[in-house]
C-alpha positions in Angstrom: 106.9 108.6 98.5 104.3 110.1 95.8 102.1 112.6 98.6 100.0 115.8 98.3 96.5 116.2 98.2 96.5 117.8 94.3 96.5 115.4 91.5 99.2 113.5 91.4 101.0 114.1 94.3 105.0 115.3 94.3 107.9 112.9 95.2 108.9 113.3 98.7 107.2 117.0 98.6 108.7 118.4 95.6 106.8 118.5 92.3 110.1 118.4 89.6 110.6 120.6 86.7 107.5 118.9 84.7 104.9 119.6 87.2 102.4 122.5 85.7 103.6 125.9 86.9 106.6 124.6 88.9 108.2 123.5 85.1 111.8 124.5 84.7 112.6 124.9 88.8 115.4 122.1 89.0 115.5 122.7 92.7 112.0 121.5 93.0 113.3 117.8 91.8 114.5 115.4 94.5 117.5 113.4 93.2 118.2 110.2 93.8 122.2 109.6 93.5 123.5 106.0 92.5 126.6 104.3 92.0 127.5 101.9 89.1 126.5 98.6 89.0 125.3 98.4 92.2 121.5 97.3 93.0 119.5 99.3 95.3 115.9 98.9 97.0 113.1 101.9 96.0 110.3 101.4 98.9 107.5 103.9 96.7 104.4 104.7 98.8 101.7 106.5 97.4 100.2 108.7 100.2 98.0 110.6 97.5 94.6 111.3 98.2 92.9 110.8 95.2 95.5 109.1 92.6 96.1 105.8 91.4 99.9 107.0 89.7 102.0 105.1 87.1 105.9 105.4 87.8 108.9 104.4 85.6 112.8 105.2 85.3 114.1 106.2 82.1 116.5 103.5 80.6 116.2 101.3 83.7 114.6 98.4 84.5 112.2 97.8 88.1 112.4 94.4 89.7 109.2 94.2 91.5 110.0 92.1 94.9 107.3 93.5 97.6 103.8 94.6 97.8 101.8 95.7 100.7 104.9 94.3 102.9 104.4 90.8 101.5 107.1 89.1 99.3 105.9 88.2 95.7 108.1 86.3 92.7 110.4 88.8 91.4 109.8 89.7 87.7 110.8 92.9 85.6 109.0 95.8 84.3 109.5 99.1 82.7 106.1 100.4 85.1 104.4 99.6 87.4 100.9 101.2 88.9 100.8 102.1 92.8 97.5 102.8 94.0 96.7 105.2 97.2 98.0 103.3 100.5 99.6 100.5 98.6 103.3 100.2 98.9 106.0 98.9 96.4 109.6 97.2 97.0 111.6 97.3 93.5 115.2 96.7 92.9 117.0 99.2 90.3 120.3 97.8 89.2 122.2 100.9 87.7 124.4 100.8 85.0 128.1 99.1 85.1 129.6 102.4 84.3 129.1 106.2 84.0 126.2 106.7 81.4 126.7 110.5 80.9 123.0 111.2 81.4 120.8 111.4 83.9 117.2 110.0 83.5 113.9 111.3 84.7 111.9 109.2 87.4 108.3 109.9 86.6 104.7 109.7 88.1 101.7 110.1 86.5 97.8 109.6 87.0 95.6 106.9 85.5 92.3 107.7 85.5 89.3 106.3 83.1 86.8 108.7 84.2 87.5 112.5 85.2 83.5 113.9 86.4 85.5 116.8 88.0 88.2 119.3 88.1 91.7 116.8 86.7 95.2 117.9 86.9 96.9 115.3 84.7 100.4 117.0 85.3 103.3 114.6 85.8 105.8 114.6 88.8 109.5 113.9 88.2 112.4 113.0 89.9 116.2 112.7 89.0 118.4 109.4 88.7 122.0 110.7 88.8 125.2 108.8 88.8 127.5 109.7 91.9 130.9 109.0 89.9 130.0 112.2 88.2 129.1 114.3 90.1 132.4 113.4 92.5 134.8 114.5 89.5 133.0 117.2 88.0 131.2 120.0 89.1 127.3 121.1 88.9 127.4 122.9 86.3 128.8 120.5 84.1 126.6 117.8 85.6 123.5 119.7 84.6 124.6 120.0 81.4 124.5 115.8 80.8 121.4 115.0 78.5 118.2 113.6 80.6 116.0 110.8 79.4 112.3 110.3 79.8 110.8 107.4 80.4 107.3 106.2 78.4 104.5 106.0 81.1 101.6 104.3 80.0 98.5 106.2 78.6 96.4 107.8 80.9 93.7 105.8 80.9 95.4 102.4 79.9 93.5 100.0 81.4 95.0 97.3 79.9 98.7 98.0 81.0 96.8 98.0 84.6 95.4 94.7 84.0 99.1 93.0 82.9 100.3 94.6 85.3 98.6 93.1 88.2 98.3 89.6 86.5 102.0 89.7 86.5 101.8 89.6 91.1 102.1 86.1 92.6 103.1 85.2 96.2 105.6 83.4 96.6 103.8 80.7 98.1 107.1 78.5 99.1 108.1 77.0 102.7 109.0 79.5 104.4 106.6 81.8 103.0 103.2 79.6 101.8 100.2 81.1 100.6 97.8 80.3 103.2 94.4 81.4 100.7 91.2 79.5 102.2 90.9 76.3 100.2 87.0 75.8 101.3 85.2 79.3 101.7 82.1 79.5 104.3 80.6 82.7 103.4 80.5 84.2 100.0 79.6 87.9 98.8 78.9 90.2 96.5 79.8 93.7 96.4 78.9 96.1 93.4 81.2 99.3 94.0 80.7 102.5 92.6 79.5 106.2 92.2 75.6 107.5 92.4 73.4 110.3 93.4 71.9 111.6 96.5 68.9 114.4 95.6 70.0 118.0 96.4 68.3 119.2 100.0 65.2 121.3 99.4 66.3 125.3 99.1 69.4 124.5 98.1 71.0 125.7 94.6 72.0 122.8 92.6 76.2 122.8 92.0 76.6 125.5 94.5 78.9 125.1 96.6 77.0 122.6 98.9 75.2 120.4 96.0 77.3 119.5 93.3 76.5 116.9 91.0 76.4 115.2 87.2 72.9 115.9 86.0 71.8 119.5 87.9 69.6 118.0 90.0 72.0 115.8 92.3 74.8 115.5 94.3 77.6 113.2 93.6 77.8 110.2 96.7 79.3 106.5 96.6 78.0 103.4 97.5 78.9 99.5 98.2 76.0 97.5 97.1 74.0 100.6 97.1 74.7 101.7 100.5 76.6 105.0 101.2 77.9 104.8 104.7 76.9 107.5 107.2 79.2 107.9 109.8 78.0 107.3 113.5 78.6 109.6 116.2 79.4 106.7 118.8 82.6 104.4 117.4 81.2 101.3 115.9 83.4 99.1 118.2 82.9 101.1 121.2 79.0 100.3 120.8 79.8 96.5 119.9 81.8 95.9 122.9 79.3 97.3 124.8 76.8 95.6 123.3 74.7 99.2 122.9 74.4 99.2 118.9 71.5 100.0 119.3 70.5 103.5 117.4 74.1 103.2 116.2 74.2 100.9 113.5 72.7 98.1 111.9 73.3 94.5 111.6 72.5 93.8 108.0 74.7 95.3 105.6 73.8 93.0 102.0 75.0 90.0 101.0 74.3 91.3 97.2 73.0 94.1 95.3 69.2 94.1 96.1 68.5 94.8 92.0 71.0 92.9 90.1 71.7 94.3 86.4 73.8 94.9 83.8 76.4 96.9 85.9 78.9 97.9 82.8 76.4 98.5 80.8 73.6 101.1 79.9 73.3 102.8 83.5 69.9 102.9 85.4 67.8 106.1 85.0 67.7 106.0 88.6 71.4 106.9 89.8 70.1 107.7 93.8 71.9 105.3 96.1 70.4 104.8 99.8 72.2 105.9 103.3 73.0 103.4 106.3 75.1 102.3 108.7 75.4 99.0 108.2 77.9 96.1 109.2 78.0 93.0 107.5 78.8 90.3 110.9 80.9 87.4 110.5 81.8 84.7 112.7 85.4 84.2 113.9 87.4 82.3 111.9 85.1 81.9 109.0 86.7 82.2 105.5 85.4 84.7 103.3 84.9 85.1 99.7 84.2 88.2 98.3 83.8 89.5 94.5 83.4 93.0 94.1 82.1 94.3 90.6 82.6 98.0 89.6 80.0 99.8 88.0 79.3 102.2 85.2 76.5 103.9 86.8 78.6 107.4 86.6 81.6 106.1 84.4 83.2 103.0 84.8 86.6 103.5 87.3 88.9 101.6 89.1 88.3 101.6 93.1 91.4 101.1 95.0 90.3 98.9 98.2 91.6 98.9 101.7 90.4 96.3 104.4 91.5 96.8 108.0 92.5 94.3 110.1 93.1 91.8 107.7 95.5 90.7 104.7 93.5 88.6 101.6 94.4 87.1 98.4 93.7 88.3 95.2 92.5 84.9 93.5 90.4 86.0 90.1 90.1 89.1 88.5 88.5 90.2 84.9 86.9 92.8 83.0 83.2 92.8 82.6 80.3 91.7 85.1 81.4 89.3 87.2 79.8 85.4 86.7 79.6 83.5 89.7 78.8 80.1 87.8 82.0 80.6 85.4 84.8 82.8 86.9 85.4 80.6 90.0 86.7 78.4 88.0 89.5 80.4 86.8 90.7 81.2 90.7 94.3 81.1 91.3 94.6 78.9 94.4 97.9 78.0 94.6 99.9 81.7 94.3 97.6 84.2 94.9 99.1 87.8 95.7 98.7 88.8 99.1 97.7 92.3 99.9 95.6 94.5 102.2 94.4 97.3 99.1 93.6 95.8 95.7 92.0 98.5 92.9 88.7 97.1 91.6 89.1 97.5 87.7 87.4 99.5 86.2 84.2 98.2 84.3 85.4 95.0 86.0 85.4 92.8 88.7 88.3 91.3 91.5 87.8 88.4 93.9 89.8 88.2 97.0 89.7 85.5 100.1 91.0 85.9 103.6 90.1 84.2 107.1 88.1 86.4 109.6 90.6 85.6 112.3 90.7 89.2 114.1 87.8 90.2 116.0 86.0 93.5 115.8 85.2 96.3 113.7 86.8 96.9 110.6 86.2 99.4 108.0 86.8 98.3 104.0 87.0 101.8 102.3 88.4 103.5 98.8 91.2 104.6 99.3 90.4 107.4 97.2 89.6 110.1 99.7 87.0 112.1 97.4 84.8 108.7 97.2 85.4 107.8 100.9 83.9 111.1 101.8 81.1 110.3 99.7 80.4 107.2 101.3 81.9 104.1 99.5 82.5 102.1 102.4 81.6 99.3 105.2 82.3 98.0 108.3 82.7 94.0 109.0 81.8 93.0 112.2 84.2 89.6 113.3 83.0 88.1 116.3 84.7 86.8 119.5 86.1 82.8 119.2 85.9 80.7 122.0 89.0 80.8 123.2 90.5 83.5 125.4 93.4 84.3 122.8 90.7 84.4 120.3 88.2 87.3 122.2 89.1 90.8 121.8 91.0 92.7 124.5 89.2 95.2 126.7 89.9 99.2 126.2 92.6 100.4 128.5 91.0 102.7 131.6 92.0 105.7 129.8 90.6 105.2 126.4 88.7 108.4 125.9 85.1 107.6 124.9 83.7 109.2 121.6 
């Protein structure tokens, strides 16, 4: 588990000797013991706040098996990129006999655009045989030369992108890939940073008001609306059908402007507040592109839906084209997550079926933009039947 709140985040709490001023402090490493030739499962979580991390094992190859708790086709890589709330299942076969080495396990941001304060440090952990360290003792053990593994640059955007072309479900029998053949309501999402002005009276990048250009604030927006969160819950006020002052029904299909989104950005960077749900009936299937943008640096947007798994069926670099890309949908084998990274100065297309009634936020998963408002709610109305209607609140449920 990569967690912390810094950037990137330390392995099961402890940072590793490479980790800015921890370097050197061994006992800050966790160590992960193995046996030879046997095959074991890593389950990596990224619980970071604000990093999308590369990871790698010296000298060892990752079979990726898992994302997001869905099978996919195995295949091999040297690294793979894990993005805040997404989960990983590899298999790491170790070696068929003692190596005499260990080998670092590292993590390490990727990031294409850095408009603040950026700890690039790297957090490592330790593969050690257990043969070893059974027939010798720690001192000698420390003494074994340690390999580092090559991460990918920083801000290698391509790695990403062969990276994530590589996932497939498995789409077989006994698991199929169940992606929405015919799709009854298509979107549009442009996702990115922008500007709110700084309040009258108070000092631009103070404390209170800090922003690119010295007269703004940095916020976030989904098609240009930076989500205000409502002092009633958004469901609470649904079921009761007092939305009323709460929030509004009509959250954008698309971008009011349309323009060159990875290109030259607009003079005007101020995005608008709401809160706005976009309503949906129950069981429709949903198709929905969503286009970063290069309004304050083109960046990838890791993407969390509740209530819902989709499929990732297109994704490309670029603006997205709506009479062209379709085309090029995977159909049969889409990967099936619930959090998919919008590339940066790029687009991704998922599908899923709104089969589970309510209100459910689709966020960043990168806290710092959340705060700033990059997200929405979808709205998934009741179905006929009774199995298909949601559940009243239990007595208790304490009102907010």
């Amino acid at each position: 588990m990569f967690n912390g709140s810094g950037l990137p985040g330390p392995l099961y709490g402890l940072p590793g000797p490479l980790y800015g001023g921890c370097a050197g402090k061994k006992e800050d490493a966790f160590t992960l013991r193995v046996k030879p030739g046997k095959t074991y499962m890593l389950r990596l979580n990224n619980a970071a706040l604000n990093d999308e991390l590369f990871f790698a094992v010296a000298n060892h190859t990752l079979t990726v098996v898992d994302v997001d708790a869905l099978y996919v086709k195995p295949f091999a890589i040297d690294s793979l990129l894990i993005a805040p709330g997404q989960t990983n299942n590899v298999l790491l076969t170790a070696k068929s006999s003692f190596p005499g080495a260990r080998y670092y396990m590292l993590a390490r941001p990727y990031a294409t655009t850095c408009p603040g304060t950026f700890d690039n440090s790297t957090v490592a952990g330790v593969l050690e045989y257990e043969e070893h360290d059974l027939a010798s003792p720690t001192s000698d053990k420390n003494r074994l030369p340690i390999f580092t593994p090559t991460l990918p640059q920083i801000n290698d955007t391509t790695a990403v992108s062969n990276y994530t072309a590589k996932l497939r479900s498995l789409a077989s029998a006994a698991y199929p890939a169940a992606v929405p053949l015919i799709v009854d309501r298509e979107f549009f999402f442009t996702v990115g940073l922008g500007t709110h002005p700084c309040a009258a009276g108070v000092p631009v990048n103070g404390s209170t008001c800090q922003g690119p250009n010295g007269t703004a604030r940095f916020a976030a927006s989904i098609n240009n609306v930076s989500f205000v969160l409502p002092s009633t819950a958004l469901l609470q006020s649904h079921y009761t059908g007092m939305s009323g002052g709460v929030y509004a029904s009509n959250f954008p299909f698309a971008p009011a402007h349309p323009l060159n989104y990875t290109g030259t950005p607009p003079k005007n960077t101020n995005v608008m507040n709401g809160t706005r749900a976009l309503v949906l009936p129950f069981g429709a299937a949903v198709e929905l592109a969503m286009q970063d943008t290069s309004i304050l640096g083109a960046e990838c947007h890791p993407l969390h839906l509740h209530g819902f798994n989709f499929f990732v069926v297109g994704q490309g670099s670029g603006n997205y084209d709506p009479a062209s890309d379709p085309a090029r949908f995977n159909l049969v084998d889409p990967v099936e997550r619930n959090t998919v990274g919008v590339p940066a100065g790029g687009w991704v297309a998922i599908r899923f079926r709104a089969d589970n009634p309510g209100v459910w936020f689709m966020h960043c998963h990168l806290e710092v933009h959340m705060s700033w408002g990059l997200k929405m709610a979808w709205l998934v109305l009741d179905g006929r039947r009774p199995e298909q209607k949601r559940p009243p609140p239990p007595a208790d449920l304490p009102k907010c």
